[in-house]
N, C-alpha and C positions, 0 to 999 in steps of 0.2 A: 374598453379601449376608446371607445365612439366617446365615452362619458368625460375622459381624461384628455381628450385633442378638445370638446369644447370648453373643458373650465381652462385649457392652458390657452386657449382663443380669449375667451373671457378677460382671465386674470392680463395678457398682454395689452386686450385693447383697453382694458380701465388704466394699465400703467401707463399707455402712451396719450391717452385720455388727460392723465392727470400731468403727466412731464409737459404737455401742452398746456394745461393750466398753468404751471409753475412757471413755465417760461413768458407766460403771457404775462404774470403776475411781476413777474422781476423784472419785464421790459418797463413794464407800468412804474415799477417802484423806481428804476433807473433814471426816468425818465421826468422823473417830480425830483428829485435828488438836484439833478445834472440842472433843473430848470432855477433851483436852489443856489448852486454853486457848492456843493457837496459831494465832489469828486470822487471821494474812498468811498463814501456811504454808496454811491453807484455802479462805481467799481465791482464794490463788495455785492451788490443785489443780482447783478450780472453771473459773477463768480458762482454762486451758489446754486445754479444749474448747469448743463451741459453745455459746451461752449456749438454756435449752432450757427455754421458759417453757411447753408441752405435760407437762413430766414435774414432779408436783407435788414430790416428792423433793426436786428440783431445787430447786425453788421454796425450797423450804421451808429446805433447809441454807446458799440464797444467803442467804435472810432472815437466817437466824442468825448468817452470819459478821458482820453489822452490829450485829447485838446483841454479840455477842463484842468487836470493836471499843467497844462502849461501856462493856465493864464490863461486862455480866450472861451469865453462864452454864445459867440457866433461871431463863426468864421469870416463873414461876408464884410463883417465891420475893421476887420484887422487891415483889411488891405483896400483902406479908405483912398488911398491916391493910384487906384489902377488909370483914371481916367490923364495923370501925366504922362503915364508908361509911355516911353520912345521905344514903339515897335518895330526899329529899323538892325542890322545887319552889326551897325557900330556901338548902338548904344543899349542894346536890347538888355543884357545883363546888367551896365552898369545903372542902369535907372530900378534894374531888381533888388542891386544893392542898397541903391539910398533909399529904400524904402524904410518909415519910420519901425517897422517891425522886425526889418532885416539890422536894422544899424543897435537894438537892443539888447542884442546878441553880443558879449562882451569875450567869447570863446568856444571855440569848437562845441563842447560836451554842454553847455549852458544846456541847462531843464526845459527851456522853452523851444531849443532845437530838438532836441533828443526825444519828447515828448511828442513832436509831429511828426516825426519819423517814425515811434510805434503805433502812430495812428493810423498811416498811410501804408502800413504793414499789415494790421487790422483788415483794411480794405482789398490789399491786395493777395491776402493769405486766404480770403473766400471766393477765388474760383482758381482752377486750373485748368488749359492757363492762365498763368496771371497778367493784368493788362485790361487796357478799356473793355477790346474783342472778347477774350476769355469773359469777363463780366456778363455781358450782351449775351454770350451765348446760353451761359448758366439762368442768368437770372430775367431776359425779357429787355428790350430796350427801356423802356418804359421805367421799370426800377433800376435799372443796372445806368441807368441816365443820372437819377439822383446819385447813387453810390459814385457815379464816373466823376459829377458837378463837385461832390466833397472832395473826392481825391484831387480835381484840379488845384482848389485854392490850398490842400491841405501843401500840396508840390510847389504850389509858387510861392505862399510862405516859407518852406524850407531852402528851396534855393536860393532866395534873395539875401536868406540867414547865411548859406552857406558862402554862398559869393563874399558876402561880407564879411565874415569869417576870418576865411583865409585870404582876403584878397589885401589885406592892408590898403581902405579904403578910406576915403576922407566923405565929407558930406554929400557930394557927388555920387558917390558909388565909383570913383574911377579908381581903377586898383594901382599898389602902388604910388599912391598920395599922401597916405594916413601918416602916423608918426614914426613909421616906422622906418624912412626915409627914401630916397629916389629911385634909390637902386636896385632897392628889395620889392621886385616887382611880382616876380610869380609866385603862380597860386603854389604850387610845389616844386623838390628836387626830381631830377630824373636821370634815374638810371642806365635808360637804354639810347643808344648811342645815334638812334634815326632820329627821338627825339630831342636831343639837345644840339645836333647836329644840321638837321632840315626842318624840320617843323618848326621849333619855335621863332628862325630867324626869318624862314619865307611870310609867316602870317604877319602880315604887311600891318597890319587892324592891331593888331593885339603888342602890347606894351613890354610879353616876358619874349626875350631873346635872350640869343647863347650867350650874351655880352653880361645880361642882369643875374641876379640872385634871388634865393628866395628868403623870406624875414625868419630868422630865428624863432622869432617869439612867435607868429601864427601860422607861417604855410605850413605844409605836410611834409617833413622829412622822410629822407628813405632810412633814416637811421630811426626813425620808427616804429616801435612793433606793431602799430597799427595800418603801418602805411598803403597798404591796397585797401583797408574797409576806407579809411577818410578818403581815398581813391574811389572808390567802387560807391562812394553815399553821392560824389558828384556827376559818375555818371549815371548811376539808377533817376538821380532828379532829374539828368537832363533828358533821360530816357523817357520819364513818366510825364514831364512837359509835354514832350513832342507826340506821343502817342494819345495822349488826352484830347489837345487841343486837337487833333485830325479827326477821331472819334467818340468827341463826346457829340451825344444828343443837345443840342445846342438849346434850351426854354425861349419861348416867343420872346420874354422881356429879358435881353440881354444887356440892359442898362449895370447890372452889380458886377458885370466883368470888363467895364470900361474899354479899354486899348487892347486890352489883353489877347482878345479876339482875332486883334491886327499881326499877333507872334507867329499864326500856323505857316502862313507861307512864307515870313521870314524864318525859321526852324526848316520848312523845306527845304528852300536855297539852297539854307548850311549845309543840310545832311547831303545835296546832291553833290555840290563841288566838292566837300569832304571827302565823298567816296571818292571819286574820277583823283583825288592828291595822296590819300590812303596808298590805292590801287597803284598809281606811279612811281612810289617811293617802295613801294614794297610788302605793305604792309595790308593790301586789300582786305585781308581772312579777317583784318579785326573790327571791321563790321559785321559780318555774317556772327563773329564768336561775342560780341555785345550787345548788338543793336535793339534784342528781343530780350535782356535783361531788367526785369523789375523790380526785383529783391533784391536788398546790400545781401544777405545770405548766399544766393545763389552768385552774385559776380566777385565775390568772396573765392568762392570754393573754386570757381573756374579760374581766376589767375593765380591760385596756389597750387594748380592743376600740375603746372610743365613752366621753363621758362619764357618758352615762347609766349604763351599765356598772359604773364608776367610785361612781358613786351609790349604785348597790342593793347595790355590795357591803359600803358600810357603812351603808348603811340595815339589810341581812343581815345583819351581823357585831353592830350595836348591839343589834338585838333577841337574838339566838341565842345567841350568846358573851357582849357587855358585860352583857345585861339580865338573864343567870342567874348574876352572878360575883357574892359580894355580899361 
């Protein structure tokens, strides 16, 4: 019996021995691939071990093969004009729109959006919870800083994308300019009756009121079958903005994130008056039921929960998203 516990000792620690070789092996091979511009061959060197959301490495070269798949081979260089970013209350979104990255985006599902979104899932499906904090706690400030640093840029590429997107923007980034004409100003339709009735006409800032419409060809219909994920991908981005920039480990040389820097306490503001106008109107709970969502998965499943659900995500999404897009 003695003889049979150590060879099953044995034979475990050579296999874990060796899954560790292999994993080191295929970081290594990903990693020559990805510096190639060899996307699938990366993919593929990843794929062929156990997928190993413990080892940030890991993490981190899964993240990249999505970025690789999308066209960019370092991130830091995609969002060459952070240093014009207008960090202020009015303009914060629309200068994320005109950015040259955001405006090459020619429709929702384009490969180049869709691809940073599995990347920024990648990052966020290795800790629970999910989130700057859940990181930090798992993985150490120190790594979970770098993990936190990709995820920012990987979020502020997508939402400039997404902004631009649906916002029918012209070079500006101001929504509701592009060709689609004056009047088709919002980001999307809206079903519940708080928001199309108080919210979009009080937010003095923001260009979509009861009066406007939204563009056929890009906003988000409710007649949609997707209509809460395209709903739910705007505000997991704004979500992962806001909680990045508060908690990310900040690097000594903060010259590669330009203005961007200057968003945390404009994003604060927002979210405080937000609550205190939420809370007035009615609809307080729908920050408590979004505000710690980081997955389109998860704020998925929760406003396909109940109607109310359903409600507060666009009561959430008019104030956060529509009410800052101008």
């Amino acid at each position: 019996m003695k003889y049979f516990i150590f060879s099953l000792l044995f034979i475990l620690s050579f296999s874990c021995a060796n899954k560790e070789e292999d994993i080191i092996s295929a970081k290594k091979e990903a990693l020559y691939y990805l510096s190639s511009g060899d996307c699938s061959a990366a993919k593929k060197a990843l794929d062929s071990v156990s997928p190993d959301s413990d080892d940030k490495v890991y993490v981190s070269l899964y993240a990249s093969v999505y970025e690789c798949l999308a066209g960019y081979k370092e991130l830091t260089t995609v969002l060459g004009n952070l240093d014009s970013l207008d960090a202020s209350a009015l303009n914060l979104f629309s200068t994320l729109a005109a950015f040259d990255s955001s405006q090459e985006v020619t429709a929702p599902d384009d490969y180049k959006y869709t691809n940073i979104l599995k990347a920024l899932d990648v990052i966020q499906n290795s800790s629970t919870p999910t989130g700057a904090i859940g990181r930090i706690q798992k993985f150490g400030r120190a790594q979970a800083g770098e993990l936190n640093y990709q995820a920012l840029f990987l979020t502020t590429i997508a939402l400039g994308k997404y902004l631009a997107a649906y916002g029918n923007v012209d070079a500006t980034g101001s929504k509701g300019t592009g060709s689609g004409g004056a009047t088709l100003v919002c980001l999307a339709q809206y079903n519940y009756s708080n928001v199309n009735n108080d919210y979009l006409d009080d937010l003095a800032n923001d260009s979509c009121t009861g009066s406007t419409t939204a563009n056929n060809n890009v906003s988000i219909l409710i007649t949609d079958t997707e209509y809460e994920r395209r709903l739910c991908e705007g505000v997991v981005l704004y979500n992962n903005f806001l909680d990045l920039l508060i908690n990310l480990e900040l690097p000594l040389d903060t010259s590669e994130l330009g203005n961007l820097i200057d968003a945390q306490d404009v994003l604060k503001d927002i979210k405080s008056a937000a609550t205190t106008y939420l809370a007035a109107n009615g609809d307080g709970p729908a920050i408590s039921t979004y505000e710690n969502i980081y997955m389109i998965s998860t704020c998925v499943s929760t406003a396909k929960l109940n109607t109310t659900n359903k409600n507060y995500l666009e009561a959430y999404y008019s104030v956060f998203v529509e009410g800052n897009h101008n």
